[in-house]
Structures are given as structure tokens and as C-alpha cells.
N, C-alpha and C positions, 0 to 999 in steps of 0.2 A: 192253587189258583194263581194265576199267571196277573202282574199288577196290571199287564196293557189290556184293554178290554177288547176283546174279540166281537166284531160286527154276525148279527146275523148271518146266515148262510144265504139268505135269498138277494144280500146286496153287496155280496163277492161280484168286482170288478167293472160294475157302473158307472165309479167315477173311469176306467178306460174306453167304455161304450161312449161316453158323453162326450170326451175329448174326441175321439173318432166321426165323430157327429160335426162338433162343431173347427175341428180341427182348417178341413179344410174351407172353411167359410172365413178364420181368419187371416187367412193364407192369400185368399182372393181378395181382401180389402186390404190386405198390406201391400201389395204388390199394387194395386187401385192408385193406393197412394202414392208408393214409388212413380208412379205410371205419371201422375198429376202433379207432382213435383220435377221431376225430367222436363215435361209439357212447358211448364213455367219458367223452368230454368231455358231451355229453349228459345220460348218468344224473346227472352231478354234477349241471348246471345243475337237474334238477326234483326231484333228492333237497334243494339248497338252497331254493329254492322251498317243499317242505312245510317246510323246518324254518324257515323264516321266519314261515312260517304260527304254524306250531305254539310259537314263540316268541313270537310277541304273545301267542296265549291263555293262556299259560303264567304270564302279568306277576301276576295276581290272580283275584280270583273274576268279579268284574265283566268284564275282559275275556274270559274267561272264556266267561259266555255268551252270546258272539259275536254280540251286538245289531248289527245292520244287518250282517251278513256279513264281519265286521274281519278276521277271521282268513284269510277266503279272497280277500279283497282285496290280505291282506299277502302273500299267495304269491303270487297272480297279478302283483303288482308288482315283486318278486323276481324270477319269468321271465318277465320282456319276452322274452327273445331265444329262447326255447322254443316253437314254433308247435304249434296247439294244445294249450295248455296249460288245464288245470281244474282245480281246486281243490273238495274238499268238507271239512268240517270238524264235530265230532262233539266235548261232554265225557261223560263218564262217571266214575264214583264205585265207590268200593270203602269195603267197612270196616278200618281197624286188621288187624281180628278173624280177616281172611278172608272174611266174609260178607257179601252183596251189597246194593248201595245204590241207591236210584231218586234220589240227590241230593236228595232232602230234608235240612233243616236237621235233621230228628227223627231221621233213620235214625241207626243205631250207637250206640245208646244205652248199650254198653257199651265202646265204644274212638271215637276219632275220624273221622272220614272224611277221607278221600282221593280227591283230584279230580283229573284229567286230561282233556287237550284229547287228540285225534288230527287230523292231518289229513293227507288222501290228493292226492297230486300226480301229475296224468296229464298227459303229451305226448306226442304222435307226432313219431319220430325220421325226417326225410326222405333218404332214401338217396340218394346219388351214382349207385349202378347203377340207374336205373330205365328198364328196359329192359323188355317186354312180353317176353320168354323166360324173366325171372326169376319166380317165383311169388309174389304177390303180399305174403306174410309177410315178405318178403325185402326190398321197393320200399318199405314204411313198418311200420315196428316201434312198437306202444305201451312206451314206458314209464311204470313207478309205482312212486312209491315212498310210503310210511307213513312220517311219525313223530307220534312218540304219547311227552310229557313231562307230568310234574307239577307242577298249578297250586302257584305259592308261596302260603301260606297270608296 
């Protein structure tokens, strides 16, 4: 008699049936994962993008008003590794007061003004599943994100 003990006959090869079974269900939650880690590292990459943006315009008034497109250049240089990525960029003005400013030097003539950049960063995030069964919101995802700081005076 042989020291290793021999399995019954009726349960040769079930542990290969089971793995076969569950094989590819782990297969699809790994990849799930991958999927949702990508996702994440993504939004970083274009939420840094606007805030780069949005960090030049921030420097002063001059940069500011984003003579020759500075501000959405500085994002787009920020995500190189973002495919399509766009950049738009926007200031706007508020009073002290509360009440509302067209950025004129003249506006707020009873408290100071307050100036801000915004600037919006869009990519599409390219999916790993891209498979013609999946519906198409699923094969590439827009993201964007805002930010919006205060120019230093």
C-alpha cells in the first residue's frame, strides 16, 4: 500500500471543475478592480490639470486675464498623460459687500473687489472593457472637474 492515500474515484478532478467555475468570476472582479483604480488615478490626473490651470491665474491680476490662453495651456501641460484633455478658463469678480461685479476697476465703490480665476478640466477616461456588449457610457467616461481660487491681490 502506497503511504499517500488515494481519493475515492467519484471525486477525481473536482477540485479542476470548481476552479473552472469560479475561475472566471475572479478574473472579472480583478479586472473590476483594475478598472476602478485606473478611474481614480484618472480623476486625480485632470482635477491636477485644472488646479494647475487655475494656479497660474491665481499669481496676480495680470495673469489673471489670461492674455494668450496661459492658464489653459498651464493645464493642458499638466495632463500630457490625460487623452483628451481641454481646458477652458474664466475670471470673475465679486464685491466685499456681496454684491456683484463686471470687474471694473470702478465697481465696489463701497468695499473692495474680489477676483477669481475658474478653470474647467475635461478628459475621457479610456476603459480597459471595451467590448461592443458593454453600453457605450461604460467604453469611455468624461471626466471634469472645477477649480475656482482667489487672484492674490
Amino acid at each position: 500500500m502506497s503511504p499517500l492515500r488515494r481519493l475515492p474515484r467519484g471525486d477525481d478532478g473536482s477540485a479542476l471543475a470548481e476552479l473552472a467555475i469560479i475561475l472566471p468570476l475572479l478574473c472579472l472582479l480583478l479586472t473590476g478592480l483594475m478598472e476602478a483604480g485606473r478611474y481614480g488615478y484618472y480623476t486625480i490626473l485632470v482635477a491636477n490639470a485644472a488646479r494647475a490651470g487655475a494656479q497660474y491665474g491665481a499669481q496676480n491680476l495680470v495673469t489673471a486675464a489670461n492674455a494668450g490662453g496661459k492658464m489653459e495651456a498651464s493645464a493642458l501641460a499638466d495632463g500630457q498623460n490625460v487623452s483628451g484633455l481641454s481646458a477652458s478658463a474664466a475670471e470673475f469678480c465679486t464685491c466685499a459687500d456681496g454684491s456683484a461685479s463686471t470687474c471694473l476697476p470702478t465697481d465696489c465703490a463701497t468695499s473692495h473687489r474680489n477676483v477669481f480665476v475658474q478653470v474647467t478640466a475635461t478628459g475621457t477616461f479610456p476603459s480597459l472593457l471595451n467590448y461592443s456588449a458593454l453600453p457605450a457610457s461604460l467604453r469611455s467616461i468624461t471626466v471634469t472637474d472645477v477649480v475656482t481660487m482667489r487672484v492674490s491681490p
